[in-house]
Steps between C-alpha positions, in 0.01 A plus 500: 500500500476652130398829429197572320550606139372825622768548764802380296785729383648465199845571388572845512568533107154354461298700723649834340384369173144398630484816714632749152210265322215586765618873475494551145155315486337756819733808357255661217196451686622607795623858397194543269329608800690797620575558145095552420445667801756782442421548177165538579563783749761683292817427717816601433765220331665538831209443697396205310844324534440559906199331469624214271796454738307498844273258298771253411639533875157428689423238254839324597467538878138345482640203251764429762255508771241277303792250396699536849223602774571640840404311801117329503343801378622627159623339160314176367807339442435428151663584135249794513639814282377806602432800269287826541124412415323639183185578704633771653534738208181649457496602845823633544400756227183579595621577860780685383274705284272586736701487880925509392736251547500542850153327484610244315802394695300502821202350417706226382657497840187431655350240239831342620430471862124357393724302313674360772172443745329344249766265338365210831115552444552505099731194493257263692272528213735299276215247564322659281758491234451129391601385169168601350566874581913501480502382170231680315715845674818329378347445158343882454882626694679340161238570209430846676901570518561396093360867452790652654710280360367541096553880598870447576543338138331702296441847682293666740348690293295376201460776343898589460639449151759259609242276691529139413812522276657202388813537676351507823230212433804323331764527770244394798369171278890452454519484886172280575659255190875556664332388827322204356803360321717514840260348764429234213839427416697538818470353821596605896647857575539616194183437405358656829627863403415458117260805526832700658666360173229613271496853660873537421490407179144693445747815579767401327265461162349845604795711487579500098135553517531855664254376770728534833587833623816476707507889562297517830821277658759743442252788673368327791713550824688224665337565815099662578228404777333806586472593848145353675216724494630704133210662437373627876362389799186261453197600485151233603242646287156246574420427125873418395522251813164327448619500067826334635374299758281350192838461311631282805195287502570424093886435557400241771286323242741431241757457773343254599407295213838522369623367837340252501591400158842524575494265770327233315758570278788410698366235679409729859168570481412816595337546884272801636806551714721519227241720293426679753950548578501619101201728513656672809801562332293703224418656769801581610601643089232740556615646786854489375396607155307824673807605678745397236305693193428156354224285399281219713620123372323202445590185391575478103347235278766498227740314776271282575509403163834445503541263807201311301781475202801496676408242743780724734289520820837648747326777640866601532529603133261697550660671773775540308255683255395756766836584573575564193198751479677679804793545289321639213328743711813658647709493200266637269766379178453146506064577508580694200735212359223256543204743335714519196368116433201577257151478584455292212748251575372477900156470352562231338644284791175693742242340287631155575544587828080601527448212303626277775282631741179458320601144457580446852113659594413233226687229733330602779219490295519123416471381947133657425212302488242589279223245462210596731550837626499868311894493522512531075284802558691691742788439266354637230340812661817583723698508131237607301438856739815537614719485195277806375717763600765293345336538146348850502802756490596807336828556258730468841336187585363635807149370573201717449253277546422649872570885425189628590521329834649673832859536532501198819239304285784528193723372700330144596340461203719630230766203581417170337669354810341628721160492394528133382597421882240701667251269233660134533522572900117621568368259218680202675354640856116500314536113361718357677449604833224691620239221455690282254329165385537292201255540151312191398531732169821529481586122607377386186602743236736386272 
């Protein structure tokens, strides 16, 4: 009996290419989170290379157990590519700020275990989740995510004198042409890993530039976890459990859209059991994350957007990809040999990469009927309310639009992602469901 494409190895010089391509896709936005946070909090250089470490090594184990699984109860089985989640930032700081790191660490230990008993109940909603409502979330998770990735070209500040320079616009338009030319012009493998060839040549361009910085590789160690627990015992402060808890229930919404776009992706669409095997093992990254002075993971969109261009659905490439990751986080020189590759030159393959995911939410997009029924409206006010946050930002890019709100409110409704799911799901409940029935009106509009 054959395999499913999703099952099938690949020769082993392949899948270390594909895996190396997945990594270096995940790797910037991936660290950016432990790199905010402890900047933020005014850690050491020492302490922030613990954290980016234990980061790289959680997201690895929870990319193997996505990609691998364990038994009938963890891992969806899937190319899914883990990486710690952007939503937890503004938390993190404000707990730290007002209860230590201790509070952090162990309220993410419990949003972990709500995590884990709510991965079953969450998962059987994928109901809920039909084309109507994945792909407008897929569509907002691409547009929402070419912020980030414009910032990675041109600067993260746009205010800074060397914002926008040419060299960095010019070497990331060189890599989205580069990348053009060799899935146009080439055909089969090599055509598969052409954004892995664009990368290396993006660096290779960049270095009579003066834009890599090689010197972090000769100071980081060969070998540094730090122990679990670093910074103390936990602590369970009530506010910082119910903020994370909040952070759990936005992780499960994009993991689950992005799940499910994988598997129509590869051909194996996506179950509530195997949602609800992925969202446990989220779960199981906060817990691990809390202990291991890390970060909760959630599924990342970039990858997805690769398996959409790639057409490489072995969920054992990825695998390969989160070992890797373990690597990196115990031998902290190759993570610093692989953040030498310029954000500018990443950037330019990560804005593809979102690209592809807003076009497959516009896929999705086309199964939907629209003639007699409010399905063009819900469309337009899930995008047109929850890309807000997207649009309204300060120098950083870091939304503003919801800064006089609560901290937990901030955290819902200051991610495009989330709030654009919380909108498409409870709009599709009010026309669709509860009551639905056809408009004469809308029957016979044009």
């Amino acid at each position: 009996m054959t395999k499913h494409p999703v099952d099938q190895g690949l020769p082993a010089g392949r899948l270390l290419l594909l895996g190396l391509q997945h990594m270096a896709i995940m790797y910037t936005g991936s660290v950016a989170v432990p790199l905010i946070v402890g900047s933020a909090l005014k850690l050491d250089a020492a302490t922030i290379a613990l954290l980016v470490n234990a980061d790289l090594f959680v997201a690895g184990i929870a990319t193997l157990v996505q990609s691998i699984g364990i038994g009938k109860l963890i891992g969806v089985r899937l190319p899914v590519v883990a990486g710690a989640t952007f939503t937890v930032v503004n938390p993190m700081i404000l707990i730290a700020s007002q209860y230590g790191l201790t509070a952090v660490y162990g309220s993410m230990i419990a949003s972990g275990v709500f995590g884990l008993l709510l991965a079953r109940p969450f998962a059987k909603m994928i109901r809920f989740f039909p084309p109507l409502v994945s792909g407008t979330l897929l569509l907002v998770i691409g547009v929402s995510l070419l912020g980030p990735g414009a910032a990675m070209i041109a600067g993260h500040d746009t205010e800074a004198p060397d914002y926008a320079t040419p060299s960095h616009l010019g070497i990331a338009l060189g890599v989205v042409a580069l990348i053009v030319l060799l899935t146009r012009v080439l055909r089969g493998f090599v055509a598969q890993i052409a954004p892995l060839v664009a990368l290396a040549v993006g660096l290779i361009v960049a270095i009579p530039l003066g834009l890599t910085q090689f010197g972090g590789v000769g100071q980081a160690s060969w070998f540094g976890l730090a122990a679990p627990l670093h910074f103390g015992a936990p602590t369970f402060p009530i506010a910082a459990v119910l903020s994370m808890c909040v952070v759990m229930l936005v992780t499960f919404t994009e993991s689950t859209a992005d799940m499910i776009a994988v598997g129509e992706i590869a051909g194996r669409p996506a179950t509530d059991a195997d949602v609800a095997r992925g969202l446990a093992t989220d779960g199981l990254s906060a817990i691990l994350g809390g202990f291991m002075n890390s970060f909760p993971d959630t599924a990342f969109a970039q990858n997805v957007g690769l398996v959409q261009m790639t057409r490489v659905r072995s969920r054992w490439v990825v695998a390969v990809t989160g070992g890797l990751l373990v690597v990196m986080g115990l031998v902290p020189k190759v993570g610093a040999a692989i953040a030498a590759i310029p954000e500018p030159v990443v950037g330019g393959v990560a804005v593809i990469m979102f690209a592809m995911v807003a076009a497959v939410g516009v896929q999705n997009l086309k199964k939907v009927e629209f003639s007699g029924n409010h399905n063009t409206f819900i469309v337009a006010v899930s995008l047109g309310v929850g890309l807000l946050p997207a649009f309204a930002t300060d120098r950083f890019g870091t939304s503003i639009f919801f800064q006089h709100f609560p901290a937990w409110l901030q955290t819902i409704c200051g991610s495009p992602i989330t709030l654009t799911s919380i909108l498409a799901f409870l709009l599709n409940l009010l026309f669709n469901h509860l009551g639905a029935r056809k408009d004469p009106d809308l029957l016979s509009a044009p």
